[in-house]
N, C-alpha and C positions, 0 to 999 in steps of 0.2 A: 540459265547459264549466262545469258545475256548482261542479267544484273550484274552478277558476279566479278565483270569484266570491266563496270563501270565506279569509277570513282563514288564511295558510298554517301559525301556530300550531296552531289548530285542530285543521286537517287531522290534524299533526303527533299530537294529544292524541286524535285519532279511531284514528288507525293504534296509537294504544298500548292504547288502549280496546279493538278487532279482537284483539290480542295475548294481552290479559288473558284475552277469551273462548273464545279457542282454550284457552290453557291449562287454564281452569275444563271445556271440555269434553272434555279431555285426563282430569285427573282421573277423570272418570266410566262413560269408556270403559277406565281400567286393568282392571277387571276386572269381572263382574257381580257384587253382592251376594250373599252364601248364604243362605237362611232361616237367621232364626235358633233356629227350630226343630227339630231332626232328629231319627230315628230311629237309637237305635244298637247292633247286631245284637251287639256284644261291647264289656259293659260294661267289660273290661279295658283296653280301650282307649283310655286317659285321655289320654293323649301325642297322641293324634289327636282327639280332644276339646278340650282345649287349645289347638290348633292351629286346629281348625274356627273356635274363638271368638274366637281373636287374628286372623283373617282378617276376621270380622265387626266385629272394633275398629275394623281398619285401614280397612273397607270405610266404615265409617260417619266415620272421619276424613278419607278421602277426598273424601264426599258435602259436608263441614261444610266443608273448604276451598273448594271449587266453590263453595257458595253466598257464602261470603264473599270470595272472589275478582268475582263476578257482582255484586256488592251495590258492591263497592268499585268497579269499572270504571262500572258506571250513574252513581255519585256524581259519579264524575271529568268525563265525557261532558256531565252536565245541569249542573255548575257549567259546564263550559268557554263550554258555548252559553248559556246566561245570562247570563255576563258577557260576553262577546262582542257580542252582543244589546244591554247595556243601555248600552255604551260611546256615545257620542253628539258629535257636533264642534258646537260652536256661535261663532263667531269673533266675532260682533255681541256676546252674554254675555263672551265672554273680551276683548273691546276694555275696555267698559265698566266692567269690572275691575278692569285693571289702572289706567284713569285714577283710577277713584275711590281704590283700596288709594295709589299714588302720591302725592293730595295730604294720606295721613295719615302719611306717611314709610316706606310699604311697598314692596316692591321683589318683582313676579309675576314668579318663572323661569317655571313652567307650569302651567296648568290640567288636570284633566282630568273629565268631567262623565259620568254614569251617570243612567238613570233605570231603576225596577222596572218589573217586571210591572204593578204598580197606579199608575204613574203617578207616584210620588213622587221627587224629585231627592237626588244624593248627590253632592258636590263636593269633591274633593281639588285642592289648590293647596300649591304647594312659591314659599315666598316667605323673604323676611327683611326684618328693618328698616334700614334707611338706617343711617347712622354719624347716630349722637347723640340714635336715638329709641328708643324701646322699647314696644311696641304690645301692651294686651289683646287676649288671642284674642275675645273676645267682643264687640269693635269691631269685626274684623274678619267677626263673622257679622253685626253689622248690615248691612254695608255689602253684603255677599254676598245676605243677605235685600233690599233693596231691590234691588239686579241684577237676580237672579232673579225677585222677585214674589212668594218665598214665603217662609214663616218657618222661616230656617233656623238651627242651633244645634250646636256642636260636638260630635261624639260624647266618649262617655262616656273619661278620663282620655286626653284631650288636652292639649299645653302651657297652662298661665296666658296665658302673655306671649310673643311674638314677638321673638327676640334678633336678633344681628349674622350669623349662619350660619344660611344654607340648612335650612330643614324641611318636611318636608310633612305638612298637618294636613286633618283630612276634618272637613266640615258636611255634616249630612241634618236633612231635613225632622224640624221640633219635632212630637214624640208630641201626640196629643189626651185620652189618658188618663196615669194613671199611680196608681201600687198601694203598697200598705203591709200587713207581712208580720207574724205574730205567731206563736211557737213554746209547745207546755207538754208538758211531757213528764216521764215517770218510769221506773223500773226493774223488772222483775220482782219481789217482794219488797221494793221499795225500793231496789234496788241503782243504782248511784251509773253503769254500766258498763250500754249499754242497745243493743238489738239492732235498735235502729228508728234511721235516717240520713236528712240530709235535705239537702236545696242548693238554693238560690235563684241563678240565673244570667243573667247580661244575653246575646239572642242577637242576631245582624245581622238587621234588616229591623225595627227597634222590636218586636220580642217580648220577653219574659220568661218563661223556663221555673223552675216549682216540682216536684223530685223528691222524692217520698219512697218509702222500700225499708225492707221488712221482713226482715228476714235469719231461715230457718231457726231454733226455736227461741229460744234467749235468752241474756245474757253475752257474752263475747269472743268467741269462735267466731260469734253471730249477728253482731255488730259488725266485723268482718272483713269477712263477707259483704255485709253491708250496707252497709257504707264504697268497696267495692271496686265495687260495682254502683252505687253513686252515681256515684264519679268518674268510671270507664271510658265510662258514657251521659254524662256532663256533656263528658267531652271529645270524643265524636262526635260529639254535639248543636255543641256550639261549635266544631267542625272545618267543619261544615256539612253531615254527612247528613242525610240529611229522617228523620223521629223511626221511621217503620218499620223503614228499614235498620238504624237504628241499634242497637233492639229486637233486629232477628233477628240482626246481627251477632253482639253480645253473649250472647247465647240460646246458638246454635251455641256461641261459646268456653265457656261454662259446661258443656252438654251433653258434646261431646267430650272436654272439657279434663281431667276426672277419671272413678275408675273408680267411687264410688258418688253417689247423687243427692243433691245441697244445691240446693236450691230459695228464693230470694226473692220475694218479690212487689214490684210498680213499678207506685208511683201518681204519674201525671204529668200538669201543667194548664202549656198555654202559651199566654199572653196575649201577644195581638195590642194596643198602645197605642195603635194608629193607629183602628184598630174597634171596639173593646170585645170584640171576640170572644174565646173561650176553647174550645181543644182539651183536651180529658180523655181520655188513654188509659191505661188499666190494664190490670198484666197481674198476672192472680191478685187484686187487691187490694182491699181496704173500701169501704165507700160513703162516695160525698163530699156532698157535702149545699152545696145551693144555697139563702142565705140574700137574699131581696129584703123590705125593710120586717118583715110581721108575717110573712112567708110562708115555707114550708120545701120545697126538694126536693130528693129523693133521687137519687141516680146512681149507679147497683151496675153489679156484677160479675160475669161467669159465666166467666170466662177462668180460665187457668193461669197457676201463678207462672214465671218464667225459670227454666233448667235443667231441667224435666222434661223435655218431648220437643222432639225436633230442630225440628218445624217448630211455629211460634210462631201463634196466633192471639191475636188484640189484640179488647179494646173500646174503642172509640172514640165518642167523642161531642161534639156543637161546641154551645157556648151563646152566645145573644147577650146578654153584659152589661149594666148601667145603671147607673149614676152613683148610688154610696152601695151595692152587691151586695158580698155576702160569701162566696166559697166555703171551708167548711171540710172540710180532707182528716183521717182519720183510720186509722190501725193495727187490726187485727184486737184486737188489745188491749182499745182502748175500751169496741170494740160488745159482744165476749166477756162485759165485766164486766157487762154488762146482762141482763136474763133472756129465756130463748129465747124469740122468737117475740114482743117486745115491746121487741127494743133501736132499732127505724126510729122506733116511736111514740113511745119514751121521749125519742128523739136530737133530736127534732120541737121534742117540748113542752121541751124545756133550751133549743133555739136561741129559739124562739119564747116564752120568759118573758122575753126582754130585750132592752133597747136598748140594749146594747152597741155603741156606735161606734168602737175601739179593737179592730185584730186582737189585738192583744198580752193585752187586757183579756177578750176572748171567746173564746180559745185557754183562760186560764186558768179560765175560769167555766166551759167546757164542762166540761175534765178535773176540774174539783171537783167539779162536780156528780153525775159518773160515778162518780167514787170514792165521795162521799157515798152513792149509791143501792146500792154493791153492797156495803158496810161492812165491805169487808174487802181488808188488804192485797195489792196488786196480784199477779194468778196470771201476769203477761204483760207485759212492756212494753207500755207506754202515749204516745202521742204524739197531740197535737193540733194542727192547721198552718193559719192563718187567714191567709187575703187579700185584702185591701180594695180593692177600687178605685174612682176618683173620676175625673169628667171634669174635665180643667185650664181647661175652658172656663168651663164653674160656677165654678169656684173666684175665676178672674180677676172675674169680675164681680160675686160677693160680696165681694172686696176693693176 
């Protein structure tokens, strides 16, 4: 009866889901794992040696597939029922729409209306203009905004302007924050070619995710690594796994994917614009340092980098922002140049000499200052990554 009641797409995305998990549990039942320990009574016996260990390869690429097969079916599942979930019919909103888009020479084939988990509305509308007008997309979120009730605003590269053909354009609820990014960075020795990568990425639901990855050592070889652990999380993240999967996902490919260990570290903060809130999870990675007015705090590390061992443990940590907060993220590099046992203090008193309002301007004053203190060309790539945020609320009303 249950079924019944459920949207039969769905259904359909659950039976392929049941599918996926058989399979992953197919995997782990091929065989039992062997220690990868043994004792072996004739050491002439290399050919079985070999053998023993090419079985522990397979056994361990086995295990890496199951979990990435399990990782990818959950994703599939919790999107399907979410959006499912936040679809919504509203015929009184959709009347009122079309009259108003109508007397500005707009023409609504259909609506379709979503609201989150928190409440917040997201509105796709597939319209065109009349013969002889030509309509700002941003007329038409006023007009959407007064429907609704709430302030609403085109997502990020959508049309200008509304032509003579059929498009469908999405408005969701206007962010209450919004952020401004600053980079300084250098090479091992100076070198021009640097082993620390970084991306700034817009994700659905008014977030924004800042990555940054240290790759193994230093040079092209780090750069490599570090380039390739950027994209691969930037394009799970913006696929839409939730930030764990996406971790362990990538973890696993590194892990199984070669026979000796390259290890990166992943430092990741994603800002929530609608709350001021901010998720930091790092795996392996430096301390980031949370800058409010004259005040400093630290946020470390005890975790492993990606690629050491199969199963991943994360630190995770969620701060609640304010209007004019600074977080600056930093590479093992920076703090290294500092002297043991004195680089939290040293990192303290640099944030805390300035009022630096500008990420861009306090990205570069840290890395100078760090360089300055350890007077000597750099033993490690160097990267500094500043992000500012401001509430748009403040803003409007000092203008």
């Amino acid at each position: 009866m249950k079924e019944l009641e459920m949207n039969p797409y769905v259904i359909q995305i659950d039976k392929f889901v049941n599918s996926l998990g058989k399979l992953s549990r197919f995997f782990l039942s091929l065989e039992e794992r062997k220690p990868l320990y043994f004792e072996v009574e004739d050491w002439n016996a290399c050919e079985d040696i070999k053998d023993r260990l090419w079985e522990q390869k397979m056994s361990l690429n086995r295990e890496g597939c199951a979990v990435q097969l399990d990782a990818f079916a959950q994703m599939i599942q919790h999107s399907t029922h979410e959006l499912d979930a936040s679809i919504f019919a509203d015929e009184h909103l959709e009347k009122k729409l079309k009259t108003k888009m109508g007397k500005i020479g707009i023409k609504l084939l259909s609506s379709v209306f979503f609201v989150t988990e928190n409440g917040r509305y997201e509105i796709h509308v597939t319209v065109r203009a009349m013969k002889g007008y030509c309509v700002e997309t941003r007329e038409l979120a006023r007009i959407i905004s007064k429907c609704a009730g709430r302030t609403m605003c085109p997502e990020k590269n959508e049309k200008i302007a509304v032509g003579n053909e059929y498009c469908t354009i999405s408005f969701v609820e206007s962010t209450v924050f919004h952020t401004l990014q600053g980079v300084a960075k250098i090479g091992k020795g100076c070198d021009k070619i640097s082993g620390d990568n970084f991306s700034m990425i817009e994700l659905p639901g008014g977030k924004q995710g800042i990555i940054l990855s240290d790759g193994m050592g230093a040079g092209e070889g780090a750069n490599r690594e570090s380039t390739m652990v950027v994209e691969v999380l930037e394009e799970l993240l913006e696929a839409g796994f939730p930030k764990e999967t996406a971790f362990q996902m990538l973890n696993t490919a590194l892990v199984i994917g070669r026979e000796e260990i390259r290890f990166s570290t992943v430092d990741m903060s994603l800002f929530d614009l609608y709350t001021g809130k901010c998720e930091i999870v790092k795996a392996g990675a430096s301390t980031t340092f949370l800058k409010r007015g004259n005040c400093v705090e630290g946020i470390r590390s005890t975790s492993l980098p990606l690629g050491v061992v199969s199963k991943l443990e994360l630190d995770q940590t969620e701060l609640e922002l304010q209007d004019g907060d600074m977080l600056i993220m930093v590479t093992d590099g920076v703090m290294d140049a500092l002297p043991v046992g004195e680089q939290d203090l040293l990192m303290r008193m640099i944030m805390e000499g300035t009022n630096l309002q500008n990420p861009k301007e306090m990205a570069h004053h840290v890395l100078e200052q760090v360089l300055e203190c350890s007077g000597e060309v750099p033993l490690d790539d160097m990267t500094v990554l500043v992000v500012g945020i401001w509430s748009l609320e403040k803003s409007k009303k000092i203008i």
